[in-house]
C-alpha positions, 0 to 999 in steps of 0.5 A, spaced: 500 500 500 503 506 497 502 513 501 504 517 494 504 525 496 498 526 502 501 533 504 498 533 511 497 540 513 495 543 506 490 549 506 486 550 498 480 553 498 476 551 491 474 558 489 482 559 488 484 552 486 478 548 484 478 543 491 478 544 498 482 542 503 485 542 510 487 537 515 479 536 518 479 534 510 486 529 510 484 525 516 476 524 514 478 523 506 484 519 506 481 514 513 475 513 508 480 511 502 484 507 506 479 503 509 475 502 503 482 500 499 485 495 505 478 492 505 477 490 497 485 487 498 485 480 499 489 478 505 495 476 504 501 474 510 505 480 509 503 487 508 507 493 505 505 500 507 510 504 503 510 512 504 513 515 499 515 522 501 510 528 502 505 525 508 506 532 511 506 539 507 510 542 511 517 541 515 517 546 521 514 552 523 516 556 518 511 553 512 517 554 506 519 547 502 527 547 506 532 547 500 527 552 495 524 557 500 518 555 496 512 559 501 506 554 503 499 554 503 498 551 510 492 549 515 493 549 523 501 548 527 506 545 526 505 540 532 498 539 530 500 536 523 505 532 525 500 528 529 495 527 525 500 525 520 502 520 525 495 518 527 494 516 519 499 511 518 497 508 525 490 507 523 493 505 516 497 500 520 492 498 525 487 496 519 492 492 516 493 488 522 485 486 521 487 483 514 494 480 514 499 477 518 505 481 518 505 488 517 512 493 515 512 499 514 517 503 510 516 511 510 521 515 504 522 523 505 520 527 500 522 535 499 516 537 503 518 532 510 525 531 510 525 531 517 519 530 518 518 523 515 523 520 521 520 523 526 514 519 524 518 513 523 522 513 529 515 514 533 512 508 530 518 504 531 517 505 538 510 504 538 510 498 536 516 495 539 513 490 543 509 488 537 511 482 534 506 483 528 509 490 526 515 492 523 517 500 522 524 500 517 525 506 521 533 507 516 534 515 514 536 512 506 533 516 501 532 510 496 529 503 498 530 496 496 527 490 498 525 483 495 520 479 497 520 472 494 521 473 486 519 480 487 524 487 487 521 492 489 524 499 490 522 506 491 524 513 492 520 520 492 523 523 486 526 529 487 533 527 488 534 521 484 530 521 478 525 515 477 528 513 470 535 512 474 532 508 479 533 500 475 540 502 473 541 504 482 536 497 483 541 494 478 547 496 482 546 496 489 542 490 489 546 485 484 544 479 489 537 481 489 536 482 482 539 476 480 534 472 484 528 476 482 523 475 476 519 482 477 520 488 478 517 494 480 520 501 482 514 506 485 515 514 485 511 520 488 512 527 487 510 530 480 503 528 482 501 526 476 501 518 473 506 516 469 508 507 467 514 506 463 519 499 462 526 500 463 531 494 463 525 490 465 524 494 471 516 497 472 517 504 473 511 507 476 510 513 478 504 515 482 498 521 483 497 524 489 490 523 493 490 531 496 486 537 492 491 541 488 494 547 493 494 554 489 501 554 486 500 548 483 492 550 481 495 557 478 501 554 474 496 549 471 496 543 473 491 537 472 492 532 475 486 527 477 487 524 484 488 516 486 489 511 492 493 504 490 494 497 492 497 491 489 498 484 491 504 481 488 505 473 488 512 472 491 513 466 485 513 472 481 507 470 477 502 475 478 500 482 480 493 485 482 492 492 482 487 496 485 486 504 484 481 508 488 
């Protein structure tokens, strides 16, 4: 289950950008599209969720994207937002739990939460210690790997290193891993926007975002449309399924 781009604490009014949102409309919105996504999954004995970056809009008290200076559009206090932001992948985990048998969790920075992201990792790795269901892969690395049976998957938010780079890095840093894996799946946020291409016999997948567009994106003419997602992949490498909310 991928957590592409939430940006908890986003503020937009829809007579200014076409949709509204703030964090009352995060928590409500996004709980529902999770539990509706989670239950039209079939149970499985091991779980993923796999945030991709961007679960909170902004990374401090001052509401400016940290290398870019970029001002931002945001709805309550920092502490506030972070919380919420903890309390969504908490509930997401928590549902889970009532359908499969393991549950890792694995929470990528993205541009928009580089500080942020841990904070919330480290959070749920010590909430669920004694849980021996639960697994919060709390590592500060920017790129992901990781196979499961015959299936590589990967992932990174995009703002660094780019998704067409991702097949040649799986290559390189996971020679073992690709030598034992028949499918393989890269996922990537960011842009906001859907986007699928083969490289190297990789799936490159980038996905869209499921929160309303902020003014900056609104006024610089961004369309994109809005999506949750879900897969199930056979470890043998046979199949895959997909779901789009």
């Amino acid at each position: 289950i991928p957590l592409p781009d939430i940006h908890v604490g986003l503020l937009a009014g829809e007579e200014e950008t076409g949709g509204n949102y703030d964090m009352h409309i995060a928590r409500e919105t996004m709980r529902v599209a999770i539990a509706d996504l989670v239950e039209s999954m079939p149970p499985s004995k091991h779980c993923l969720i796999l945030g991709l970056g961007d679960l909170l809009h902004f990374d401090g008290y001052e509401a400016r994207t940290e290398r870019s200076g970029n001002p931002l559009d945001t709805d309550s206090r920092y502490p506030k937002v972070l919380r919420e932001a903890l309390r969504l992948v908490k509930y997401t985990i928590d549902l889970c739990l009532l359908r499969h048998g393991h549950v890792e969790v694995r929470l990528m920075a993205g541009n928009h939460d580089t500080k942020a992201a841990l904070a919330v990792a480290l959070a749920l790795a010590e909430g669920y210690a004694g849980d021996e269901r639960v697994t919060i892969d709390d590592s500060p690395a920017y790129i992901w790997f990781k196979r499961y049976g015959k299936v590589l998957l990967g992932a990174t938010h995009g703002d660094k290193a780019k998704p067409d780079q991702m097949p040649l890095l799986m290559a390189v840093d996971r020679p073992q891993d690709w030598a034992a894996s028949t499918r393989r799946r890269v996922f990537t946020g960011h842009v906001h926007h859907e986007r699928l291409r083969e490289i190297g016999g990789v799936i490159v997948e980038t996905l869209r975002a499921p929160v309303a567009k902020d003014a900056y994106h609104s006024f610089e003419g961004y369309r994109a449309g809005r999506s949750f997602y879900g897969y199930t992949f056979w470890t043998d490498g046979s199949r895959m399924a997909k779901q789009e909310f």
